[in-house]
C-alpha positions in Angstrom: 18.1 -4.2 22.9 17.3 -4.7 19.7 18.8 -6.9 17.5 19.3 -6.4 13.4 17.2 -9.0 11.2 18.1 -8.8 7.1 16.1 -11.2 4.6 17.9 -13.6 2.1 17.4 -10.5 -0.9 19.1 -7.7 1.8 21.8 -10.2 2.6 22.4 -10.4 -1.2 22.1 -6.6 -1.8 24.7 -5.7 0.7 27.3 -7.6 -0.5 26.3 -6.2 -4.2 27.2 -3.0 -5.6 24.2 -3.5 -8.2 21.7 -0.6 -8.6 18.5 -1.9 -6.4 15.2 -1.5 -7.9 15.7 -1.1 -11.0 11.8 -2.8 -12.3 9.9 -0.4 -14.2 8.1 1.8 -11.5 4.6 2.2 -12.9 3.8 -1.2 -14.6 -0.1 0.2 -15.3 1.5 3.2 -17.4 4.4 2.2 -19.5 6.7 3.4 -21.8 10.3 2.6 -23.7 11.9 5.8 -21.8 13.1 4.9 -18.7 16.5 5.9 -16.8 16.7 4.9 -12.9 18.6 7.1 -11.0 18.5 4.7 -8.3 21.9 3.7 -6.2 24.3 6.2 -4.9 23.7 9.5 -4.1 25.0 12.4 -1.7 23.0 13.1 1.3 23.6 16.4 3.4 21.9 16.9 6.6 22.9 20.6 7.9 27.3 19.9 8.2 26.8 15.7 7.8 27.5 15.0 4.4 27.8 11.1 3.7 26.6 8.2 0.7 23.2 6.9 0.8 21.6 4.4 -1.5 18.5 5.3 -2.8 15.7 4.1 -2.7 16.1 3.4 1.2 15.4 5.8 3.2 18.7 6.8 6.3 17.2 5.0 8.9 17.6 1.8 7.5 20.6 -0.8 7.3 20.3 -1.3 3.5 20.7 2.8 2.8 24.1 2.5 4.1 23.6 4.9 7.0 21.8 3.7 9.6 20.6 7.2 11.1 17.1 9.1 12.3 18.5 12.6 11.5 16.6 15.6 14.4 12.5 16.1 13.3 12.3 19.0 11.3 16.1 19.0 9.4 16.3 18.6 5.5 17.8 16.1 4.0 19.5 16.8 1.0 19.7 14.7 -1.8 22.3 15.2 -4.8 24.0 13.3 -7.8 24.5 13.8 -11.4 22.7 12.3 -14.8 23.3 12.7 -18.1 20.5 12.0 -20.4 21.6 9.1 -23.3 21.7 10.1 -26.7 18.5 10.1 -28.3 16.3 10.3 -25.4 14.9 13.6 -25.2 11.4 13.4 -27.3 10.4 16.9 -26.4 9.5 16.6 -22.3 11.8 15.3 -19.6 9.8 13.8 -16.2 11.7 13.4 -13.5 9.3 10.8 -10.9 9.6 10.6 -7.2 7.7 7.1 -5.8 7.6 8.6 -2.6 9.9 10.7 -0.2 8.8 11.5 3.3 7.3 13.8 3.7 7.7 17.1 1.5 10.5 17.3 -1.2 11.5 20.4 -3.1 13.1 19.7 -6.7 16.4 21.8 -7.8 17.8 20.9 -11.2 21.2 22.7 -12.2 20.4 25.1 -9.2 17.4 26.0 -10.5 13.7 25.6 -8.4 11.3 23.1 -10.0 8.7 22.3 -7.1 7.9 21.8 -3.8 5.0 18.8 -3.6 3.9 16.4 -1.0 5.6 13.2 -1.8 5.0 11.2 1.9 3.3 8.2 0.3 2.6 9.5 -3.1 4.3 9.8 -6.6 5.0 12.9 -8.1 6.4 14.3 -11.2 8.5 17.6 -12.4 8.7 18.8 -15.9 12.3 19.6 -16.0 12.9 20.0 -20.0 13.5 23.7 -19.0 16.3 23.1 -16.8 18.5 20.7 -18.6 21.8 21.7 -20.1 23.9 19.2 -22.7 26.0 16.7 -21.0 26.0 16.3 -17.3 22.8 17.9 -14.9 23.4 18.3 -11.6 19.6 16.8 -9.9 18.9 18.1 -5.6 16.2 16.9 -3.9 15.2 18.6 -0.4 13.4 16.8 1.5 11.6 17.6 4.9 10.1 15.6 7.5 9.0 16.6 11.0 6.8 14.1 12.8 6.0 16.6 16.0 3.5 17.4 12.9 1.3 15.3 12.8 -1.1 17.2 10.0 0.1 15.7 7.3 0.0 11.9 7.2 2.6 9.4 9.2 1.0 6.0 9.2 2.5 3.8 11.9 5.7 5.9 12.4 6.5 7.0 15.7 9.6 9.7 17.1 12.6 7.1 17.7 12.8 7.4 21.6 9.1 5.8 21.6 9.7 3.4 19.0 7.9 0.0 20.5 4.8 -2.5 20.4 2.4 -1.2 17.4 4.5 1.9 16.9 7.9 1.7 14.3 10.9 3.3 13.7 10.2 6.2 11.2 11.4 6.6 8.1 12.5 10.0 6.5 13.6 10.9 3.2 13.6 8.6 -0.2 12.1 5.4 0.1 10.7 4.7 -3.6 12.5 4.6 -7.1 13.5 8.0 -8.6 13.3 7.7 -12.4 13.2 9.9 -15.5 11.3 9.4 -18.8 10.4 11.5 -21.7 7.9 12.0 -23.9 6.5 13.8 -27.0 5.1 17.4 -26.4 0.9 15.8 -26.9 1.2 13.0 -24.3 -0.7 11.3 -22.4 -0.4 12.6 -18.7 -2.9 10.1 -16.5 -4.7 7.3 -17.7 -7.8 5.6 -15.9 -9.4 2.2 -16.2 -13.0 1.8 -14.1 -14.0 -1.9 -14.0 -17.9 -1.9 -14.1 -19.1 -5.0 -14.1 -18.6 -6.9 -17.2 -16.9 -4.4 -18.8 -13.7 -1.7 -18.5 -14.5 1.9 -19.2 -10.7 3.6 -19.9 -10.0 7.0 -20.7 -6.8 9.3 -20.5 -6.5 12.8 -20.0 -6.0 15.4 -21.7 -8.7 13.8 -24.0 -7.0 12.5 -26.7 -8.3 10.9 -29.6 -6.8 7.9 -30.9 -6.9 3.8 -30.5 -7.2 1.3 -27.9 -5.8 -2.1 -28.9 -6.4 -5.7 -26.8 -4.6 -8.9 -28.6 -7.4 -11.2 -28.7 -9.9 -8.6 -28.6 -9.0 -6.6 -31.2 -8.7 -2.4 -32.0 -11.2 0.0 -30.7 -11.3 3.6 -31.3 -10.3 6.4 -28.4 -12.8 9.3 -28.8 -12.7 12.2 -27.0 -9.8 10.2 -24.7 -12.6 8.0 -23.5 -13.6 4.0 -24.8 -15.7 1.3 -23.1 -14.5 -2.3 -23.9 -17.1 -4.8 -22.8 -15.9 -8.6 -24.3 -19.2 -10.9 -24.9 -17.5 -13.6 -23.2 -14.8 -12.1 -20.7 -12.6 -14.0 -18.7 -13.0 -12.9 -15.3 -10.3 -12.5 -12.7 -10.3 -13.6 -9.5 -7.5 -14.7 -6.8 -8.3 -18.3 -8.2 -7.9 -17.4 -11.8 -5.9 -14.0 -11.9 -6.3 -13.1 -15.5 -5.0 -10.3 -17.0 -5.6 -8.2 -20.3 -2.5 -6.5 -22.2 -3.8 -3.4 -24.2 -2.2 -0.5 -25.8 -3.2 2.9 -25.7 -2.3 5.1 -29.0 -2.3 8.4 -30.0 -1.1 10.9 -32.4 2.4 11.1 -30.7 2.3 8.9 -27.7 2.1 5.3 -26.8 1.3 3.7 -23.4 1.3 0.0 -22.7 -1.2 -1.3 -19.8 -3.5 -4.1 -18.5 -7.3 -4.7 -16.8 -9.0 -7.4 -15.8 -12.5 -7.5 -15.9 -13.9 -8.4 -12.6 -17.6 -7.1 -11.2 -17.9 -6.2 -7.2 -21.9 -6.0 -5.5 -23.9 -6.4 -2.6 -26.3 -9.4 -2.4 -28.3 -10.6 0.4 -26.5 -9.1 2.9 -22.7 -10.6 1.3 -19.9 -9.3 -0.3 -19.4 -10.7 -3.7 -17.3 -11.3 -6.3 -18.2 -11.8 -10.2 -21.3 -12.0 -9.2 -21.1 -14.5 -6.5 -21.0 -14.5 -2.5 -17.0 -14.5 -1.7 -15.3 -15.0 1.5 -12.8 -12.7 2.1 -10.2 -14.4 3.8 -7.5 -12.4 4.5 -4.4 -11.3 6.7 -3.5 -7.7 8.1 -0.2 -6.1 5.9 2.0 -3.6 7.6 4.6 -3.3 5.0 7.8 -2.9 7.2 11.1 -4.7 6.3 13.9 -5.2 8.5 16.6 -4.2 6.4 14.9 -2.1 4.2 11.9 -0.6 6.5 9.1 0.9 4.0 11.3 -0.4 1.8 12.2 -4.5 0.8 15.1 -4.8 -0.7 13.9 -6.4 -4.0 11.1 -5.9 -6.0 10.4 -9.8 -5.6 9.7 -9.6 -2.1 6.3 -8.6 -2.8 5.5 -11.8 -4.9 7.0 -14.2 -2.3 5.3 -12.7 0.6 2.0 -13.0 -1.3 2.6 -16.6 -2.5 3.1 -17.7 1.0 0.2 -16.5 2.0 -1.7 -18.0 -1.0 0.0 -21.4 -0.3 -2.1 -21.0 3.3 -5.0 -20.4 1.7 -4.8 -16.8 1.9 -7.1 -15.1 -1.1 -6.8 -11.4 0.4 -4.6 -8.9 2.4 -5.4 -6.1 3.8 -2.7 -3.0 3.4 -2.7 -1.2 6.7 -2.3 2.3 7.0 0.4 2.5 4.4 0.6 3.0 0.8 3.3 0.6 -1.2 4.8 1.2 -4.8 2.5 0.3 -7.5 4.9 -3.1 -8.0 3.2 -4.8 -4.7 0.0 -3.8 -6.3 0.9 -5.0 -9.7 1.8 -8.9 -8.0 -1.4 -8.7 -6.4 -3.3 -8.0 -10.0 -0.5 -10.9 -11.8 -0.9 -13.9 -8.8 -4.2 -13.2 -7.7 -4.6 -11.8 -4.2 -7.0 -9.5 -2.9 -6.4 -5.8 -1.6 -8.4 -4.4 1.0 -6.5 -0.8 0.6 -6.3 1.5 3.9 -5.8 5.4 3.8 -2.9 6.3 5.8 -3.4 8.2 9.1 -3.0 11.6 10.4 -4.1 13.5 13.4 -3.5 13.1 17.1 -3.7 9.4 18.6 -5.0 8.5 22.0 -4.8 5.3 23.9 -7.5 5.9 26.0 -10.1 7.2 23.7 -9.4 5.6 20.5 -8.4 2.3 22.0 -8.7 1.4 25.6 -12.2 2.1 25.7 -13.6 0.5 22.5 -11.4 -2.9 23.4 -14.0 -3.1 26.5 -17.0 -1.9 24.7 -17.3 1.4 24.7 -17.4 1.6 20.6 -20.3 4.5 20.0 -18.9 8.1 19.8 -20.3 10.8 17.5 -17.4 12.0 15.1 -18.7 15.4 13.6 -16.8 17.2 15.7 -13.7 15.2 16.4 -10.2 16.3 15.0 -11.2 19.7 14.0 -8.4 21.1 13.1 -9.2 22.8 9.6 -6.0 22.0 7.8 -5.2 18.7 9.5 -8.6 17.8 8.0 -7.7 19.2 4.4 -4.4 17.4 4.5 -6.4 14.0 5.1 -8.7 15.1 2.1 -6.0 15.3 -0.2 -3.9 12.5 0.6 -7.4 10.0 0.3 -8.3 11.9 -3.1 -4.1 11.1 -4.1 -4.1 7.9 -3.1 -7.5 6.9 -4.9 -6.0 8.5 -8.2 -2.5 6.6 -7.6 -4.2 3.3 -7.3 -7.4 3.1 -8.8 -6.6 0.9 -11.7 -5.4 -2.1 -9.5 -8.1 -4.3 -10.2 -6.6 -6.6 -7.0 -8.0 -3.7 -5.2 -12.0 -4.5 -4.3 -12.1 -2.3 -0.7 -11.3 0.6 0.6 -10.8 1.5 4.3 -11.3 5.7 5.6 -10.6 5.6 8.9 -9.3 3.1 11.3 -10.1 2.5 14.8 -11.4 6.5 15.6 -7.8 7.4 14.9 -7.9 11.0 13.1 -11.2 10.5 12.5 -13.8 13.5 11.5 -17.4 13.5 10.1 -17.6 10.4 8.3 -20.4 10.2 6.9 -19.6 13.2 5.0 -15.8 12.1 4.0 -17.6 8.4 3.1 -19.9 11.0 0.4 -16.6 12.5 -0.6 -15.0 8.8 -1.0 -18.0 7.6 -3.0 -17.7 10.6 -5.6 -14.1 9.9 -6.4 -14.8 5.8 -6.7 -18.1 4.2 -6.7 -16.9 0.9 -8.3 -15.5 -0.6 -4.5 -17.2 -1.5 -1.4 -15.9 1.0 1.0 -15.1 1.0 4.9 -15.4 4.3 6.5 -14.8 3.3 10.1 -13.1 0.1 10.8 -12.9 -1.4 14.2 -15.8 1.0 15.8 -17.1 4.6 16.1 -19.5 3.6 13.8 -21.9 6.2 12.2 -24.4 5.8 9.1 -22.8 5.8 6.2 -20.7 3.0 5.0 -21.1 0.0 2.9 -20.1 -2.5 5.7 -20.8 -3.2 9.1 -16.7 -3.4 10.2 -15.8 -4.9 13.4 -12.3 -5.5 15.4 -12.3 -8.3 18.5 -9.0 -8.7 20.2 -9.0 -10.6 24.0 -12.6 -11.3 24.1 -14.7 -14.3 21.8 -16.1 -13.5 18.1 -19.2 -13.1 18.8 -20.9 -10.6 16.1 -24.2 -10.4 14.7 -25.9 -9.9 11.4 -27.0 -6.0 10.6 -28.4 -4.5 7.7 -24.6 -4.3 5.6 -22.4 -6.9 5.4 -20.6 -7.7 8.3 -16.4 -7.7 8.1 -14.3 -8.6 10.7 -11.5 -6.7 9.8 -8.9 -7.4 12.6 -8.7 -10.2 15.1 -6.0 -12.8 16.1 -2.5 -11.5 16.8 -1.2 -14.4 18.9 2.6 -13.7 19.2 5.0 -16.6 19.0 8.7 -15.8 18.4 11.2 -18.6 17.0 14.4 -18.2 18.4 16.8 -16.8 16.2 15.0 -14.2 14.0 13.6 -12.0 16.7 13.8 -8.1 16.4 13.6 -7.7 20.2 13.7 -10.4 22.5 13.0 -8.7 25.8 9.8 -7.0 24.4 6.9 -8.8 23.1 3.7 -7.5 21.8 0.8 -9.3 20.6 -2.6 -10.6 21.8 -2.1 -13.9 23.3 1.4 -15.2 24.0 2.5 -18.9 23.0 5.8 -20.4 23.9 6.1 -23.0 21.1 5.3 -23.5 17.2 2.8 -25.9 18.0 1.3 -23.9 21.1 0.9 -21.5 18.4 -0.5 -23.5 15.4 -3.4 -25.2 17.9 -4.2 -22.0 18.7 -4.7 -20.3 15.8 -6.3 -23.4 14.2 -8.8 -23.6 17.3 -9.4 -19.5 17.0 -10.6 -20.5 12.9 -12.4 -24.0 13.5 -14.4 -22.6 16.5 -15.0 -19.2 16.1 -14.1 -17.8 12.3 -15.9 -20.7 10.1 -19.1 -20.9 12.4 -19.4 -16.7 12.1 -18.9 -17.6 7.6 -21.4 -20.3 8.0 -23.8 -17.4 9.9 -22.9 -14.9 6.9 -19.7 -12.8 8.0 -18.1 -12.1 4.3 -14.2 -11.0 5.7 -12.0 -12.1 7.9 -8.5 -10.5 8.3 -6.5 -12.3 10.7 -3.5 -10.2 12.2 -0.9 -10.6 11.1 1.2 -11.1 7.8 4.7 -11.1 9.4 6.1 -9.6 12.7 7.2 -6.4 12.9 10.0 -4.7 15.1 8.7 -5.7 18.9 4.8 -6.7 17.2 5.7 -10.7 17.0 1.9 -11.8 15.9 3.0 -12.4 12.4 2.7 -15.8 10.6 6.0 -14.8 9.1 8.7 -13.6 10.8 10.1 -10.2 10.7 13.4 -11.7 8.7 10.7 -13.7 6.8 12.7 -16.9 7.2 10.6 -18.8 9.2 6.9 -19.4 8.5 5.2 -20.2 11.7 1.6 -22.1 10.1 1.8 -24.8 7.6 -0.2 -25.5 4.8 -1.2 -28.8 5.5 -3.4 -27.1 9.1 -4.5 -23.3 6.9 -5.5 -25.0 4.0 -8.4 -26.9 5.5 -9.6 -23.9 7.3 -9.3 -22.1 3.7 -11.5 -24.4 2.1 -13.9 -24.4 5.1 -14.4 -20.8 4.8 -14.5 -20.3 1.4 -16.5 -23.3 -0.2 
């Protein structure tokens, strides 16, 4: 049976009646409008009408219901706002982080929009529908995991819930906010780190000024300016440096940052400013167990990457999910890595997509897999979304397509598609195995069996491995079930394992000229117990003093 897990922020939260989240939600675009309409809100599913707190989504203990409501239902969303005085400066936005998976907008009964919000922001104009004092806000959102078009990540239907599979999540799971801004704003802005220099531009194309303290002013033509400092100060996980600029224009302002940072192929190695880098780095679900897609402070983020960088940790690799752009942001701040997946869709199988590969059977043409027209479109859209969302994280060096042959179709042509939207990254269009031609890595998973890999003709990435399970007594989701890919009964069982698995088969394999590593996991999750943290994030199972060595060994 099992058992409910809460970290030390979701222990505080519940026995607060504080608004959660309440960080400025974009930190790469920002303004001095911001109202969070996080906290309490009405939720209606058909006749069940109860509180929820936003931003968690029902199925998790920090929402304050607890609840998967039947695939396919609505769940409706309602509270009240009333904009303070002074705030309207011509447009009201009204931002949704993300809601699974499609969420119709109603303001004062009247229909704003009907977008795809699964694991992507979007934002209704709703100046039109305001009224003076008090606005009545609904937001209807739909969910139905028996379709599996549009894309679910990890989340499986409740009653199969178990091993690499999690409980789903439905509903609002990131901040809802409103700002507003003049009637000539700026409605996207882009930074594209090339090299040894930052090329930013905002649409629509705007003239106006760019200004960097320490740099100095620099004029915005045609919404587009190249900033390219003589002698820039380049970040890197070791030195994660960060430039403040300002972006100006006639009537709007937007506050930001890049870093400057360059990403090639050399001799057959990743590198980094110019450099051969080892990627050392740890697999990232994302799940909470209080919070589920959703931690229950903004601060999480930072302390699960600082514990990984206090083990030597320089990269993590975001699996099939796509977080709120403040994990992102405490990547670019302390310094760590992102090797970004897309998130899944399609059907799965065992058998084809993972029993078989595991014992070698990794070749299978993909032209023709998961033909489903639309299922295919909805993949499209989501990888063109997320790209756009992210983009200007310049933690961000990698991108992942596909994963393990799971919905995966023609990739040599989607890896075209992929370059055309961002050919500053090294990109990963299969990962694990069904390999085909185009791709800028040669990716490779090895569970149960020695790392044994050879040098190709691309840089070669071991992009999963590992996943011994240990579980400490005490802060175990499920202690009848355990799933991970060698089983040890002790903490130091555990640590000379995965000390052993690094001294004799990772660091010989970097010595040989594999540039990544990504060691599964971050932290357990539900019954997967192969995390160096646990699921509660209370107990780290590898100390410093045995991961830093490795660490330097890898990455000297």
């Amino acid at each position: 049976m099992p058992i409910q897990l809460t970290t030390a922020q979701g222990e505080a939260l519940l026995r607060s009646k504080d608004t959660p989240w309440t960080v400025y939600p974009r930190p790469q675009m920002r303004r001095d409008s911001y109202v969070n309409l996080n906290g309490t809100w009405e939720l209606s599913v058909k006749e069940e009408t109860c509180e929820i707190r936003v931003p968690f989504c029902p199925e998790s203990l920090l929402s304050g219901v607890q609840k998967h409501f039947p695939e396919g239902s609505y769940l409706v969303y309602r509270r009240n706002f009333t904009l303070p005085e002074g705030f309207n400066k011509g447009r009201v936005l009204l931002h949704i982080g993300a809601a699974d998976q499609v969420t119709a907008c109603f303001v004062n009964g009247g229909y704003v929009g009907e977008p795809y919000t699964g694991y992507i922001g979007t934002t209704f104009d709703i100046t039109a529908f305001l009224r003076a004092g008090e606005n009545e806000l609904t937001l209807s959102c739909y969910d139905n995991l028996h379709d599996q078009g549009m894309p679910y990540g990890k989340q499986v239907l409740p009653e199969k819930r178990g091993g690499m599979w999690y409980t789903p999540v439905s509903g609002i799971w990131q901040t809802v906010w409103l700002e507003s801004v003049p009637e000539a704003y700026i409605k996207n802005l882009r930074i594209d780190n090339r090299g040894f220099a930052v090329e930013i531009s905002i649409s629509p194309a705007l003239d106006g000024k760019v200004t960097v303290p320490g740099l100095g002013e620099f004029p915005l033509m045609d919404g587009k300016v190249t900033i390219a400092p003589g002698n820039p100060h380049l970040w890197s996980p070791e030195d994660p440096y960060l430039y403040d600029f300002s972006v100006e224009t006639e009537e709007d302002k937007v506050d930001s940052y890049f870093a400057i940072r360059s990403l090639e192929i050399k001799d057959n190695r990743l590198c980094l400013n110019g450099k051969p880098y080892f990627f050392h780095g740890l697999l990232d679900q994302g799940y909470w167990p209080d919070g589920l897609f959703t931690p229950a402070a903004p601060e999480c983020y930072a302390e699960d990457i600082l514990a990984m960088k206090n083990l030597g940790f320089n990269m993590l690799r975001k699996h099939i999910k796509v977080e709120p752009e403040e994990f992102y942001y405490q990547c670019d701040r302390l310094g760590m890595i992102v090797f970004q997946d897309m998130v899944n869709n399609g059907d799965y199988s065992f058998f084809r997509d993972t029993a078989l590969p595991t014992i070698g059977l990794q070749k299978l043409p993909d032209k023709h897999l998961h033909r489903d027209a639309l299922t295919r479109q909805w993949f499209l859209d989501i990888m063109a979304a997320t790209v756009r969302q992210l983009q200007n994280h310049p933690s961000i060096c990698y991108w992942t397509i596909f994963n393990e042959g799971w919905g995966q179709f023609d990739s040599d042509n989607v890896y075209e598609i992929f370059r055309k939207l961002d050919d500053t990254r090294f990109i990963d269009s299969t990962s694990g195995w069904f390999r085909q031609k185009k791709t800028d890595v040669d990716s490779r998973h090895v569970y149960f069996k020695p790392i044994k890999l050879k040098l190709g003709d691309k840089p070669l990435v071991l992009s999963e491995f590992g996943g011994y399970s240990y579980k400490p007594e005490g802060h175990v989701f499920n202690t009848e079930s355990t799933y991970g890919y060698g089983k040890y009964e002790s903490a130091a069982e555990f640590t000379a394992a995965v000390a052993q698995l690094y001294e004799e088969q990772v660091i010989p394999a970097a010595q040989q000229g594999l540039s990544a590593a990504v060691y599964t996991q971050v932290s357990d999750v539900e019954d997967e117990t192969n995390g160096i943290l646990t699921y509660d994030r209370k107990v780290c199972k590898l100390s410093p003093e045995i991961m830093r060595p490795i660490a330097e060994k890898l990455t000297k």
